[in-house]
N, C-alpha and C positions, 0 to 999 in steps of 0.2 A: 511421824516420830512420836513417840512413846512420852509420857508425862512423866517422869519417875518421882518427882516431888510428892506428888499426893500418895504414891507409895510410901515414902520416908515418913511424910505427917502418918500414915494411920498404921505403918511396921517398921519401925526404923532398923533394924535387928539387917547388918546386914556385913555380907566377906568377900572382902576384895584379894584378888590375889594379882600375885607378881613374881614374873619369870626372870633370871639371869639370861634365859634366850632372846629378851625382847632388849638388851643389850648386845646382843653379836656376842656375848663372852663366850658362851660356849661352842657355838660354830669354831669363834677361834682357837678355842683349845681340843676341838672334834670329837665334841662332846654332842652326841644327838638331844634338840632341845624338849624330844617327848623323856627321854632318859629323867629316871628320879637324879641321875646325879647333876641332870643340870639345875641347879636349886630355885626354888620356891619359896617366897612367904607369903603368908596368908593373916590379913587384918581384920579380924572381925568386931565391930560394936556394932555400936550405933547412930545412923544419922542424927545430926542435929542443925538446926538454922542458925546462920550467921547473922548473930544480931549486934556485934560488940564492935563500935564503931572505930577501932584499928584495927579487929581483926577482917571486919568488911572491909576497909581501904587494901588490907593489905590482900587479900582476896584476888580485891578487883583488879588494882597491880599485875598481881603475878596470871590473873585470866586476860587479860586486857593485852599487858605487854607478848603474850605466845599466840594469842589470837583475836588481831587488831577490829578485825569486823563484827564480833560481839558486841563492844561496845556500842554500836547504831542497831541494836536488834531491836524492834518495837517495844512498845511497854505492853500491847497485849500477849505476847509470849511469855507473860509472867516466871520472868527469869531470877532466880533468886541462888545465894550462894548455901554450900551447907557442908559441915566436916565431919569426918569420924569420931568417934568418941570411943578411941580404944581401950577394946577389954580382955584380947586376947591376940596373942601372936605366936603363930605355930611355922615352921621351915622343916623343908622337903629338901635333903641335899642328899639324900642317899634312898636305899633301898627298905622296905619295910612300912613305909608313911611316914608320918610326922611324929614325931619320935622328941622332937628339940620344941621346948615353949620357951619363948623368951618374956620374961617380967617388963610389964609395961612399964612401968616406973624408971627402970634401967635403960629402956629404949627411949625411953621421950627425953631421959638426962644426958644423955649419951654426946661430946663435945668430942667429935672428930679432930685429931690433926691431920691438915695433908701437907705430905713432906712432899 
């Protein structure tokens, strides 16, 4: 298995992407998930180490409680947490590429209702 931490310490510069296919959304609406219309966003900054001791609890929480056997992973596995530090957000929902940037500002404020 691959290190990718000491990647982040020495290029942290890095884009995560995310399918509405890895949802089932578009299967169910038969939408093929290589299709641009099944949509994409795409997060790009940069890694950073979690060092602020409620954002590590809360970390460890939310890794801990989906996957209970990390938590006994030796200490030589130098297992550390680390988040995004976004700086850009681009979505793929249609034809042409990425076309739509969404303002980080607006996305990190962003207070869902669900009805």
């Amino acid at each position: 298995i691959a290190s990718p931490k000491h990647d982040f310490q020495k290029g942290p510069r890095v884009t995560f992407t995310y399918s509405a296919g890895f949802t089932h959304y578009c299967k169910e609406q038969g939408i093929d998930n290589d299709s641009p219309t099944c949509g994409k966003v795409m997060l790009s900054g940069k890694m950073e180490k979690v060092r602020d001791g409620n954002e590590l609890s809360w970390a460890q929480y939310g890794m801990f409680a989906r996957h209970p056997t990390t938590k006994d992973w030796p200490p030589s596995h130098d297992f550390k947490f680390f988040k995004l530090k976004i700086e850009n957000i681009m979505v793929i929902d249609y034809f042409g590429g990425a076309k739509r940037h969404v303002n980080v500002t607006d996305y990190l404020s962003y207070n869902p209702s669900w009805n």
